[in-house]
C-alpha positions in Angstrom: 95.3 100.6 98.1 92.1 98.7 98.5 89.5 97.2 96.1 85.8 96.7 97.9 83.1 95.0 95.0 79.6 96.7 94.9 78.9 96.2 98.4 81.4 97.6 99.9 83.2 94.8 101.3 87.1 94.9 100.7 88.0 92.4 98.3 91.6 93.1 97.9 94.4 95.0 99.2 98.0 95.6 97.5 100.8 98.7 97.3 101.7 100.6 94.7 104.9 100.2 93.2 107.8 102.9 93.0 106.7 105.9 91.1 108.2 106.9 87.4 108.1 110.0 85.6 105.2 109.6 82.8 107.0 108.6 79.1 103.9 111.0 77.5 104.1 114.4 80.1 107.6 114.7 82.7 105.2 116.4 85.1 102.9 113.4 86.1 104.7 110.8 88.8 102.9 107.1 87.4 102.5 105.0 90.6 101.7 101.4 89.0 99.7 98.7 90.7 99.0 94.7 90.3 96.4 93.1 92.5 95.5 89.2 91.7 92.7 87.4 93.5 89.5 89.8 92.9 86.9 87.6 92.8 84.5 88.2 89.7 80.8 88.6 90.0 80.5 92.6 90.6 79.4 94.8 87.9 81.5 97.3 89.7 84.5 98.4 92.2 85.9 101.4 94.1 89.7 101.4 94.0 90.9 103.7 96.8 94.7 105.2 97.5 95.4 105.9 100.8 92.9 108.4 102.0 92.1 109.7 98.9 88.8 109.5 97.7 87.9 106.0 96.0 86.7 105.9 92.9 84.2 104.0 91.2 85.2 101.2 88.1 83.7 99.1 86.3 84.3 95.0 86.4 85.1 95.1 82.9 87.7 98.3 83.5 89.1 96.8 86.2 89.8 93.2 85.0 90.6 94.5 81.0 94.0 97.2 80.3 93.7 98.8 84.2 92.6 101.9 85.9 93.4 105.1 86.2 93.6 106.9 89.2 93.5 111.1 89.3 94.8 112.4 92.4 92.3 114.9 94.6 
């Protein structure tokens, strides 16, 4: 997983820890993720998995409860 701040530069990199079956819906896998050290001072991010498309956050999303990522 990488984070890169509005200018594209990778801020942070991290892993996603072992997937779980969803307590709300038994057909969605929840992959979890912690990342420390993103430095403030973006109004936004893209948080990318793997090769999967990133997607586009805000600072406020990112630093508050988390993100949610859709898979595509």
């Amino acid at each position: 997983m990488t984070i890169r701040d509005s200018a594209g530069v990778i801020v942070e990199a991290g892993v996603l820890e072992f997937g779980a079956i969803s307590p709300s819906n038994a057909a969605i896998c929840e992959f979890k993720f912690r990342i420390s050290g993103v430095p403030t001072g973006s109004k936004f991010f893209t948080v990318a998995v793997g090769s999967g498309a990133p997607v586009t956050v805000s600072s406020d999303d990112l630093f508050g409860p988390g993100v949610v990522l859709q898979p595509n």
